[in-house]
C-alpha positions as CSV (number, residue, x, y, z in Angstrom):
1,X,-173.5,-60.4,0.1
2,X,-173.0,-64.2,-0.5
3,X,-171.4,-66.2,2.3
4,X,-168.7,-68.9,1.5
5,X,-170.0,-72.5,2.7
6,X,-167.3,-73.7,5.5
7,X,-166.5,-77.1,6.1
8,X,-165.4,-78.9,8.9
9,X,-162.0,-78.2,9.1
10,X,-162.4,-74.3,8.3
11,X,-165.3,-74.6,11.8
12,X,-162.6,-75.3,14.1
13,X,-160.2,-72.8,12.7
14,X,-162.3,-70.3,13.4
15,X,-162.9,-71.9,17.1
16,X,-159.6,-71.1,17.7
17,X,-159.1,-68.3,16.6
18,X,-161.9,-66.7,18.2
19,X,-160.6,-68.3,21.7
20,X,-157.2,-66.9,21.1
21,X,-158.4,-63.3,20.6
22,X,-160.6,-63.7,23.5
23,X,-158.2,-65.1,26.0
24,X,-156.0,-62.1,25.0
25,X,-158.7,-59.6,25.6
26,X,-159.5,-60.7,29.3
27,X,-155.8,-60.4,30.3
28,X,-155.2,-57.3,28.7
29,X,-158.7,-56.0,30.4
30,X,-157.0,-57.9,33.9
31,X,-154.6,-54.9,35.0
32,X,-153.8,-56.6,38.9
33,X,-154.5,-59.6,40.8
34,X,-155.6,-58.8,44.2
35,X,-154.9,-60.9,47.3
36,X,-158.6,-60.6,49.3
37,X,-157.2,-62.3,52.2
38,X,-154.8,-59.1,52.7
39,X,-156.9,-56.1,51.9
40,X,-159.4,-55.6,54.7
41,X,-157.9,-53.4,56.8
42,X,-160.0,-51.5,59.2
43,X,-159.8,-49.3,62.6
44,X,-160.4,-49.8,66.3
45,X,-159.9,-47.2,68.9
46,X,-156.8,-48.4,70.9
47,X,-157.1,-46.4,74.3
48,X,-158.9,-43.1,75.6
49,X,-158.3,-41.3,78.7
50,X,-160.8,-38.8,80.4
51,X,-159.4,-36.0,82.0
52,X,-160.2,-35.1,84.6
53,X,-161.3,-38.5,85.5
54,X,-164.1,-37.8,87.2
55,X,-166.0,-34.4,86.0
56,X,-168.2,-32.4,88.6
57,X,-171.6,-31.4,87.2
58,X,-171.2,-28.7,84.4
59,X,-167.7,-28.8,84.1
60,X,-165.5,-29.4,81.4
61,X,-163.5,-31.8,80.2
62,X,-161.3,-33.6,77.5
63,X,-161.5,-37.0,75.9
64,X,-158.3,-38.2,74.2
65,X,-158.9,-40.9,72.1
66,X,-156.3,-43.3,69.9
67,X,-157.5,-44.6,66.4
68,X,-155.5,-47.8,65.0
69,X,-155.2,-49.3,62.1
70,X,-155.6,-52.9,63.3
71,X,-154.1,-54.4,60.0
72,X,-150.0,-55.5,60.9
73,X,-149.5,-56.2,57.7
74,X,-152.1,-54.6,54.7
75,X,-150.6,-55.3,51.2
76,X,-152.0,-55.8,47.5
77,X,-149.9,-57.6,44.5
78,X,-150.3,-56.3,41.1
79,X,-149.4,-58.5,38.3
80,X,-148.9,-56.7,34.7
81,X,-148.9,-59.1,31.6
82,X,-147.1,-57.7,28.7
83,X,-147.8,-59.8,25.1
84,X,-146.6,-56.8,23.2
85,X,-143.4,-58.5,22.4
86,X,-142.3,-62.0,20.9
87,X,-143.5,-63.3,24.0
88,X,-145.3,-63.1,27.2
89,X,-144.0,-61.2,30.1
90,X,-145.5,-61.1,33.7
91,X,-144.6,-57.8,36.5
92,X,-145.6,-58.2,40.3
93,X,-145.5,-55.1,42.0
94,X,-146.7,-55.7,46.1
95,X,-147.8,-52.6,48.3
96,X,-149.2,-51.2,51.6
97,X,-152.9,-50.3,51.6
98,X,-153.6,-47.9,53.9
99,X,-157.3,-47.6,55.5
100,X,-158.8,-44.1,54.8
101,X,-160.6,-42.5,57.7
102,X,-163.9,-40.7,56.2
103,X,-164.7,-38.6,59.6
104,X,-165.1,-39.0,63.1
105,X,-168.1,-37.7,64.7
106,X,-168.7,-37.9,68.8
107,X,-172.6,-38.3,70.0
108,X,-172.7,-37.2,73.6
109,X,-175.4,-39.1,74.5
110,X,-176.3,-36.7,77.9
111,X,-172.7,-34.9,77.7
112,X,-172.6,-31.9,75.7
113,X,-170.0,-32.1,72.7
114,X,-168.2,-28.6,72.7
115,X,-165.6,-29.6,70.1
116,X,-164.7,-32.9,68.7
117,X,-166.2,-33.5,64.8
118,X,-163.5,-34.0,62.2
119,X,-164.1,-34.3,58.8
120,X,-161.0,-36.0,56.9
121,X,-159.0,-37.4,59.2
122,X,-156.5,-38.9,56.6
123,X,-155.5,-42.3,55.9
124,X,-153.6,-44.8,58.2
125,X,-151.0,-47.0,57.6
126,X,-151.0,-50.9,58.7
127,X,-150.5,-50.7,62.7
128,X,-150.2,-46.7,62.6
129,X,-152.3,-44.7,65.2
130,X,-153.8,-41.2,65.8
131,X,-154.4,-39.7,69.0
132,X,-157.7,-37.1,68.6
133,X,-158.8,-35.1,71.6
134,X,-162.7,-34.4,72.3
135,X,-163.9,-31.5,74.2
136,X,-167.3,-32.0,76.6
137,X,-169.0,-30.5,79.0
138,X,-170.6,-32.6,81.6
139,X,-174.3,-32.0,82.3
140,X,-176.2,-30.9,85.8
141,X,-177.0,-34.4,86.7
142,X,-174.5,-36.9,87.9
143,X,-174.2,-40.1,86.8
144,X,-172.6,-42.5,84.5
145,X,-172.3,-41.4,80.8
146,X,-171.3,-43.1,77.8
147,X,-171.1,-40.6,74.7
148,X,-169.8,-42.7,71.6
149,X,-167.4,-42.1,69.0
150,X,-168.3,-43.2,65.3
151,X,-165.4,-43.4,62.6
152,X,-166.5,-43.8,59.0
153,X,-164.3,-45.6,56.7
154,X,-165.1,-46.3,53.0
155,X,-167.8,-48.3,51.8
156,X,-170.1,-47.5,54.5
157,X,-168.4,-48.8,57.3
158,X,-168.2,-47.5,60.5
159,X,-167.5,-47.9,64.0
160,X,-168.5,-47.4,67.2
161,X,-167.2,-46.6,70.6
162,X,-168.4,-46.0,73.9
163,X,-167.0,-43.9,76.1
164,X,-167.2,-43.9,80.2
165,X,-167.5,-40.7,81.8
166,X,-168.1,-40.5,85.5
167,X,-169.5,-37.3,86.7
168,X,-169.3,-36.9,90.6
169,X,-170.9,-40.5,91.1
170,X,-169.1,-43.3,93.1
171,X,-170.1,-45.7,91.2
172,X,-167.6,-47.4,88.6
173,X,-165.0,-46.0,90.9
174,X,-161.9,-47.9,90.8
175,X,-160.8,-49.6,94.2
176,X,-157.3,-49.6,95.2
177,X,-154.6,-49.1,98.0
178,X,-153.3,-46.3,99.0
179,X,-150.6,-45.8,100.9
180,X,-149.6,-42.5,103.2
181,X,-145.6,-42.7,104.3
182,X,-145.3,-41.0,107.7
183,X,-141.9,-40.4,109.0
184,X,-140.5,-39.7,113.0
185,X,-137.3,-38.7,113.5
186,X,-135.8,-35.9,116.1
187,X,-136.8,-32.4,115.0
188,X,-133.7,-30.6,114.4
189,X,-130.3,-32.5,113.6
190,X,-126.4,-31.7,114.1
191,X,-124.5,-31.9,110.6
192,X,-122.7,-34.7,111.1
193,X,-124.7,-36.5,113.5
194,X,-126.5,-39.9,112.2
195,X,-130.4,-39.8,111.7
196,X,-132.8,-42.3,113.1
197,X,-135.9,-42.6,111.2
198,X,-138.8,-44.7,111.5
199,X,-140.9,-44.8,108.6
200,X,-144.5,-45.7,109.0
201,X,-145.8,-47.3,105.4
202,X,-150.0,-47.4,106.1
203,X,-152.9,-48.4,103.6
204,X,-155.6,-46.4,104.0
205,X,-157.2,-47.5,100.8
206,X,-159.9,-50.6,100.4
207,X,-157.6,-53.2,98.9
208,X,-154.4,-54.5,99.9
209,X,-150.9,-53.5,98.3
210,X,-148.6,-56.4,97.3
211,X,-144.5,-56.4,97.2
212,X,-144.3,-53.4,98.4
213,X,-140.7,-51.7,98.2
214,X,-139.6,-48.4,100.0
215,X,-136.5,-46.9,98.5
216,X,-134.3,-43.6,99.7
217,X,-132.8,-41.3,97.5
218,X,-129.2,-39.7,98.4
219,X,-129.3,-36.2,99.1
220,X,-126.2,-35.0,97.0
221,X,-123.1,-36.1,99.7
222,X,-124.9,-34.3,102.3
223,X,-126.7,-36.7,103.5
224,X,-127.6,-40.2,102.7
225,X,-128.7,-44.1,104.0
226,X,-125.8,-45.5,106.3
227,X,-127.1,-49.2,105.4
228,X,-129.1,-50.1,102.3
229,X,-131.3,-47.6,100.1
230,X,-133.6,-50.2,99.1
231,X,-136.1,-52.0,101.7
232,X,-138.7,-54.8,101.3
233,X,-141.9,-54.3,102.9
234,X,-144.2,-57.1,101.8
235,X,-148.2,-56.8,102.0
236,X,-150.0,-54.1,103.6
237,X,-153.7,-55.1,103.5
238,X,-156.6,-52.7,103.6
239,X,-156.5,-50.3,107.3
240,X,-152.9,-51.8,108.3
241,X,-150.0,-50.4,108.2
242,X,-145.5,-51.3,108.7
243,X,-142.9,-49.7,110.0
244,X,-139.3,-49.4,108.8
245,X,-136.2,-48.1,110.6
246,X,-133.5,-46.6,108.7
247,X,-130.4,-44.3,109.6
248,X,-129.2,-41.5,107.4
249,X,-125.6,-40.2,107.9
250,X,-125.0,-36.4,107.5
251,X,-122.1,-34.5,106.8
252,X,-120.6,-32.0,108.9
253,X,-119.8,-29.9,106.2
254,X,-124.0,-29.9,105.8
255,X,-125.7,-26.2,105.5
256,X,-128.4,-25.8,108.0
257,X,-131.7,-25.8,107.0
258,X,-134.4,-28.2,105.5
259,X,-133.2,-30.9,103.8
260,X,-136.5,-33.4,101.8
261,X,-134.8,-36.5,101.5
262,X,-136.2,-38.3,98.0
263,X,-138.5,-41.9,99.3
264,X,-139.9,-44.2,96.1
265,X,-143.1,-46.5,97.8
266,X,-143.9,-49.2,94.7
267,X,-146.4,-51.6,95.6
268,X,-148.5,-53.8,93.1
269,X,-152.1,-53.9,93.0
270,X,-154.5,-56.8,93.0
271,X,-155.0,-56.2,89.5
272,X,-151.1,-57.1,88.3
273,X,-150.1,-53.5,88.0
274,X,-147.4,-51.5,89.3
275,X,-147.8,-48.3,91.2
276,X,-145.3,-45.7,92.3
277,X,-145.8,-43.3,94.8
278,X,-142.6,-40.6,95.9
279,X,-143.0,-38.3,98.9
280,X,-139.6,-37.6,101.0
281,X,-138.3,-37.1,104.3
282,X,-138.0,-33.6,105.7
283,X,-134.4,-33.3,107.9
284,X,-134.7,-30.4,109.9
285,X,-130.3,-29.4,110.1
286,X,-129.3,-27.2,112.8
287,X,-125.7,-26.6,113.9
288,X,-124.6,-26.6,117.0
289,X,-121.0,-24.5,118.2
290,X,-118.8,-25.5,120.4
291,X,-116.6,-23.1,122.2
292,X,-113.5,-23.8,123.8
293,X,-110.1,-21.8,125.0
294,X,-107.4,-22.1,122.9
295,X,-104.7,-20.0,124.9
296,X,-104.6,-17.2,127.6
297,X,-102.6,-14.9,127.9
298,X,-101.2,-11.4,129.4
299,X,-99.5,-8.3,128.2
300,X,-96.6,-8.2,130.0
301,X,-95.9,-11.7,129.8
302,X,-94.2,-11.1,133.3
303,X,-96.5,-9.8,135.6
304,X,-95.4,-7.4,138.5
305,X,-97.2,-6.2,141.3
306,X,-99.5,-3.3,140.9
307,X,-98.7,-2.8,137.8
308,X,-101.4,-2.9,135.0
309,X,-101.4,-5.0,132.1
310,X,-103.9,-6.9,129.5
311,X,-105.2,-10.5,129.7
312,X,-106.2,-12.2,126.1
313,X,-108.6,-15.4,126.0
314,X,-108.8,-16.7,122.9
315,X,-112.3,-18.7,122.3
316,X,-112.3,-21.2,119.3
317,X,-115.5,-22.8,118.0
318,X,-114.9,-26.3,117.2
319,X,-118.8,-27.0,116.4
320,X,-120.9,-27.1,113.0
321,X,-122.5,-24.0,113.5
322,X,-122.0,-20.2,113.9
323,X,-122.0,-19.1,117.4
324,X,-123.5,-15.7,117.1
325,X,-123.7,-12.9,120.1
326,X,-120.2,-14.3,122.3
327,X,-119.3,-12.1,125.3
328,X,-116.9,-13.4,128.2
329,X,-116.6,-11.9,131.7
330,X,-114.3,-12.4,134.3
331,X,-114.4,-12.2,138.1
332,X,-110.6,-11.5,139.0
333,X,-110.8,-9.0,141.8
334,X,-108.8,-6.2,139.6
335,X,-110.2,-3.1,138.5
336,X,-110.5,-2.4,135.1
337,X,-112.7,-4.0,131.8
338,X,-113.8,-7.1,132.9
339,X,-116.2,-8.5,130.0
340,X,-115.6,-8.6,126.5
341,X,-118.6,-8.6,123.4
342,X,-117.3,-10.9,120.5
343,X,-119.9,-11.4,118.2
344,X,-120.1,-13.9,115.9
345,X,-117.2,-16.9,115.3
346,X,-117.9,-19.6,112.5
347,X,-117.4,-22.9,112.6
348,X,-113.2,-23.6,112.7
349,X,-112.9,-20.2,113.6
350,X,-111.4,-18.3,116.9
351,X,-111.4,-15.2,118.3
352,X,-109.8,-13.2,121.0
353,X,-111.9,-11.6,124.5
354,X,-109.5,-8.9,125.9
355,X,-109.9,-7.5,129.1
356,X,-107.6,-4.8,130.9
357,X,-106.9,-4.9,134.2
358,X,-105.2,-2.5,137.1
359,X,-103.3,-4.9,138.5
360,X,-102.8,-7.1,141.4
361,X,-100.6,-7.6,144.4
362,X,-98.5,-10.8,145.0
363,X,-99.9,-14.0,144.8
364,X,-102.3,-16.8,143.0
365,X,-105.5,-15.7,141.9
366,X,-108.3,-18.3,140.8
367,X,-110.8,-16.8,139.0
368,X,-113.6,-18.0,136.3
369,X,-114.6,-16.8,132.8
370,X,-118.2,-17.2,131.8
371,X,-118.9,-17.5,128.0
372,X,-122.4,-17.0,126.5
373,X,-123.7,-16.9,123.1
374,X,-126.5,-18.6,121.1
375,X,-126.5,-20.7,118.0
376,X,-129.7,-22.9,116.0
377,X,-130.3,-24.6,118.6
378,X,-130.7,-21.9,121.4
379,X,-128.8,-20.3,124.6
380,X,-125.6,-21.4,125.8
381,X,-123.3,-21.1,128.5
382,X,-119.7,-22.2,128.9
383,X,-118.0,-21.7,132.0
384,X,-113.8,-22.7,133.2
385,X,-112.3,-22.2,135.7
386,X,-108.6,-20.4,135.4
387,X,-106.1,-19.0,137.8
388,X,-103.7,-15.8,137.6
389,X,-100.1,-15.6,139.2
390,X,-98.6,-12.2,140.2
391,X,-94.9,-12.7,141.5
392,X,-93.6,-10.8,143.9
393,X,-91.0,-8.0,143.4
394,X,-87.5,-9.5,143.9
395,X,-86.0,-6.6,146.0
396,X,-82.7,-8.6,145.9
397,X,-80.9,-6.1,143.8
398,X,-82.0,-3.3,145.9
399,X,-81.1,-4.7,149.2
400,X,-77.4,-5.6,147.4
401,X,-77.1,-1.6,146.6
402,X,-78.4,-0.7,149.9
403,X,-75.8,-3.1,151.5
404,X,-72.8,-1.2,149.3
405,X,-74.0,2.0,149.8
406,X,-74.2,1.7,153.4
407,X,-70.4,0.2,153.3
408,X,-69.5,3.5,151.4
409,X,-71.2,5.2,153.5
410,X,-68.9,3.6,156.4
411,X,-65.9,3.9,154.4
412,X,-66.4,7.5,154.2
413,X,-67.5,8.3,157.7
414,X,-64.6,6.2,159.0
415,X,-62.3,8.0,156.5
416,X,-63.3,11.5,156.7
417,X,-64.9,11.8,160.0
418,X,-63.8,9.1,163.0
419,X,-59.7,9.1,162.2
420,X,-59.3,12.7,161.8
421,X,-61.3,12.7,165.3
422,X,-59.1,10.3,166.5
423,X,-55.6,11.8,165.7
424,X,-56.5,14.9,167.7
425,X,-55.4,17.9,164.7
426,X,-57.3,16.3,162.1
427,X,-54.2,14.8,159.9
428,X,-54.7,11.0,158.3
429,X,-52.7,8.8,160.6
430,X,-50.0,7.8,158.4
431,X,-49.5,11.8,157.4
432,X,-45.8,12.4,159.8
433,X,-46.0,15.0,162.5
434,X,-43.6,18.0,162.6
């Protein structure tokens, strides 16, 4: 083969040429521009939790972990260069890059790992999380522990993570207050009645509780604060301890029986954070009857004397609760049924106590009926005083009969008996003589 000389001006067309080709070639062979500064994504473990939190020797015990993508915002911008055409066109295209978790695999380091290897976890999203749980068992020696967690992420990284597992020692063992709500109030209540309660708030933990607030819940209408539901205690160091007064109004319309009236104790800690506590207060509701007399009365409505007839007390119970096993007795000095069983009369409710009777002579006749019966809160008796008059016959009538038959009686005697007497032979005295 013979080669053509080339002069000057031929050299630096071929220069050219051979750039332009190779320009082309590296941005054909260029398929995306990466921005480094936003594609290093990686993986902490947010939070754990150890439950229980602290383990008794040999027991088990989970380990619930949160893996995070720490990257906000993870992104990568392709740029395409087409010089296909009559000229040169450039495509961005801009997308997430997830961080691709390899495995995770748990070294107990004295705690014995029952279950808590994964292979493949997946791949996170910028700020996305996973929560994986770890099962252990902690060993016959008590102590501090401190198995760690390795994730594997491409490219040979990894990270570690130790974890603090208590078993059965004090040590490492959170300090706080702790605060026991003890609560004095009577021990059985009337519906209807108001409730004083005084609240004892004490700390018997080993640091003092801050802004602490005591709050009661309403009970339904039954039963609820009279004043404010919310109450302001202030600081309750270590060993001391505040009391609150409150009043709770009840209901009449209240069924007996216990009633746990909601409390919320919030306090903050010496550490910032907030704690909430709820326990309640346990109203004891009892009802209580009242019986009264509504009417008395008797069968005749007009007595006589001697003559028998029925006396009626009605009873009403004007209380909250049931009066149950209600019998009345009298002392009138009649003969005849003188105590009367009941039963049971509800709340609003009345019923009657009949008692029949002989009868009585003339006169005004005090006498008491004694009413017993029990209810929630024990025995009762309710005793009046009430009086009885019997009228005495009117014999008016009969003495005005007695009177006219005694003047007919005259009449006739005089008629029949003295003038025919009289006249000598019998004959009337206006009857003329022969």
């Amino acid at each position: 083969m013979t080669m053509l000389p080339i002069n000057g001006a031929g050299k630096a067309a071929w220069r050219g040429l051979i750039l332009g080709v190779g320009l082309i070639l590296i941005l054909a062979a260029m398929p995306a521009a990466v921005d480094a500064a936003t594609r290093d994504p990686t993986v902490t473990i947010s939070s754990f939790e150890v439950t229980p939190a602290i383990l008794l020797p040999g027991d088990q015990g989970t380990i619930t972990i949160t893996i995070t993508n720490t990257a906000t915002e993870s992104s990568e911008t392709e740029s395409l260069v087409d010089t296909t055409g009559a000229g040169t066109t450039t495509t961005s295209t801009t997308k997430d890059i997830p961080v691709l978790v390899e495995s995770v695999y748990v070294y107990g380091n004295g705690m014995e790992v029952l279950e808590g290897n994964f292979q493949h976890v997946g791949a996170l999203g910028p700020g996305q999380s996973i929560p994986l749980t770890i099962l252990v068992r902690a060993p016959a020696q008590t102590g501090l522990y401190f198995p760690e967690v390795w994730i594997r992420i491409p490219d040979g990284t990894s990270v570690k993570y130790p974890i603090p597992v208590n078993v059965n020692s004090p040590v490492g063992i959170q300090k706080q207050a702790i605060l026991i709500l003890e609560s004095h109030l009577p021990d059985s209540v009337n519906p209807g009645d108001e409730v004083p309660v005084a609240l004892t708030i004490r700390n018997d933990g080993q640091l003092l509780a801050d802004e602490v607030t005591l709050r009661v819940g309403n009970f339904s209408t039954w039963i609820a604060p009279r004043d404010t539901d919310l109450h302001h205690i202030g600081t309750i160091p270590a060993g001391a301890e505040k009391t609150q007064v409150i009043t709770l109004l009840s209901d009449r319309q209240t069924t007996p029986g216990l009633i746990q009236v909601p409390v919320t104790l919030q306090y903050s800690a010496v550490d910032g954070s907030i704690h909430r506590d709820t326990t309640s207060i346990n109203v004891v509701m009892k009802g209580k009857s009242e019986l009264g007399f509504v009417s008395v009365d008797t069968n005749p409505q007009r007595l006589s004397e001697h003559t028998p007839f029925d006396l009626t007390v009605r009873i009403e119970n004007t209380g909250t609760g049931e009066a149950k096993a209600v019998s009345a007795r009298i002392d009138l000095s009649s003969e005849g049924t003188k105590e009367a069983f009941i039963g049971k009369i509800k709340p609003g409710n009345d019923a009657p106590a009949l008692f029949i009777l002989e009868g009585l002579g003339a006169g005004t006749y005090p006498y008491n009926i004694t009413i017993s019966y029990t209810d929630d809160l024990g025995a009762h008796v309710v005793e009046r005083q009430l009086s009885l008059r019997v009228p005495p016959t009117d014999h008016s009538v009969t003495i005005l009969l007695g009177i006219l038959g005694l003047a007919v009686l005259g009449f006739c005697i005089y008629r029949y008996w003295y003038i025919p007497r009289k006249n000598g032979s019998g004959a009337l005295p206006w009857v003329k003589k022969n």
